[in-house]
C-alpha positions as CSV (number, residue, x, y, z in Angstrom):
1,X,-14.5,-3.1,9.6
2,X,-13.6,-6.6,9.3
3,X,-12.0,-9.7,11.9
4,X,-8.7,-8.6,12.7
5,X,-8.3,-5.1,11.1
6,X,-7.5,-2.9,13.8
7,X,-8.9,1.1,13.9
8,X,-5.3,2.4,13.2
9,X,-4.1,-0.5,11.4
10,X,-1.8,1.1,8.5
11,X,-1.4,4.0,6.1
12,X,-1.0,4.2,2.2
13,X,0.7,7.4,1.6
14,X,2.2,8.7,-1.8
15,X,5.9,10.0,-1.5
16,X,6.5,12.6,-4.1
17,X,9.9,12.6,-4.0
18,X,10.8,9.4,-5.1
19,X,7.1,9.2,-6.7
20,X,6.2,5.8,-5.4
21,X,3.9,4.6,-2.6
22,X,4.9,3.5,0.6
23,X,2.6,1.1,2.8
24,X,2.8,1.7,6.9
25,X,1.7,-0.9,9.4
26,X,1.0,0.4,12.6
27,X,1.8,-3.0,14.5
28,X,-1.6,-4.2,13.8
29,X,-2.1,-7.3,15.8
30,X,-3.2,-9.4,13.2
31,X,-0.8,-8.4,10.4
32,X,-0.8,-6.1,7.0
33,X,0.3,-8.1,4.3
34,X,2.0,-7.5,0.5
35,X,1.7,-10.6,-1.7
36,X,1.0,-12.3,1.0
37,X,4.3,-11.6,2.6
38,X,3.8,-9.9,6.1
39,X,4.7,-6.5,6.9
40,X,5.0,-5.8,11.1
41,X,5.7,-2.6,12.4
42,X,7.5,-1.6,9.2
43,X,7.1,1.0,5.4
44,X,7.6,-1.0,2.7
45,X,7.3,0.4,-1.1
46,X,4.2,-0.7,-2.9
47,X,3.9,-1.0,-6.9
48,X,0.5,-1.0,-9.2
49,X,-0.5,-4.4,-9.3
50,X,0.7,-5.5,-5.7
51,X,-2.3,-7.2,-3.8
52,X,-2.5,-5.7,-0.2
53,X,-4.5,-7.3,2.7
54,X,-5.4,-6.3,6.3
55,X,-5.3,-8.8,8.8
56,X,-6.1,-12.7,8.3
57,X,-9.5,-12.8,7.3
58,X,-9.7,-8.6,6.2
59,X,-10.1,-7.9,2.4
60,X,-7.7,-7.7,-0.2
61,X,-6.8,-4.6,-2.6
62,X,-5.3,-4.4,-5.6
63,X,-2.8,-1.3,-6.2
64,X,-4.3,0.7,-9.2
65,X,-3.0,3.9,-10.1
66,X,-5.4,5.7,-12.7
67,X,-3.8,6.4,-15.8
68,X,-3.1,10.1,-15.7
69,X,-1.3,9.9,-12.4
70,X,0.9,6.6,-13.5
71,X,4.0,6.2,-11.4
72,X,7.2,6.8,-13.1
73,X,5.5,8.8,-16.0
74,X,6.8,12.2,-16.7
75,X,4.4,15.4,-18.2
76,X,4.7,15.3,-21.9
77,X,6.8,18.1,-23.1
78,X,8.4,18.5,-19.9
79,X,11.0,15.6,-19.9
C-alpha cells in the first residue's frame, strides 16, 4: 500500500516450462519497473538479482530465488 501502486497492479508468476519468471503489469497508472526500465501493459522475463519496483515512489524488490529451487538447476542424478 504505497503512492502510486495500484490494487491490481502486476503479477509475478513462475513458468515451469521454460523455468523462469515472468513479471505482468496490469497497466498500472504509475508504472512497474525492471532496472529501472518501465514495463506498461506488458510480461517481461525476470532473472535473480533483477531489482523490481511498483510505481514512482512504491518499494523496490530484489529477485531472490532460494537455493533449492535455483533457476536453471537440474535434480542431481536426474540430468
Amino acid at each position: 500500500q504505497s503512492a502510486g501502486v495500484a490494487d491490481r497492479h502486476a503479477a509475478l508468476e513462475f513458468s515451469a516450462s521454460d523455468n523462469s519468471f515472468v513479471l505482468q503489469d496490469f497497466n498500472s497508472p504509475h508504472g512497474t519497473f525492471v532496472n529501472s526500465c518501465q514495463v506498461q501493459n506488458a510480461a517481461v522475463r525476470v532473472r535473480p538479482g533483477d531489482i523490481l519496483s511498483f510505481g514512482t515512489a512504491g518499494a523496490s524488490f530484489e529477485l531472490v530465488v532460494d537455493g533449492a529451487a535455483q533457476v536453471g538447476w537440474g535434480c542431481p542424478g536426474k540430468g
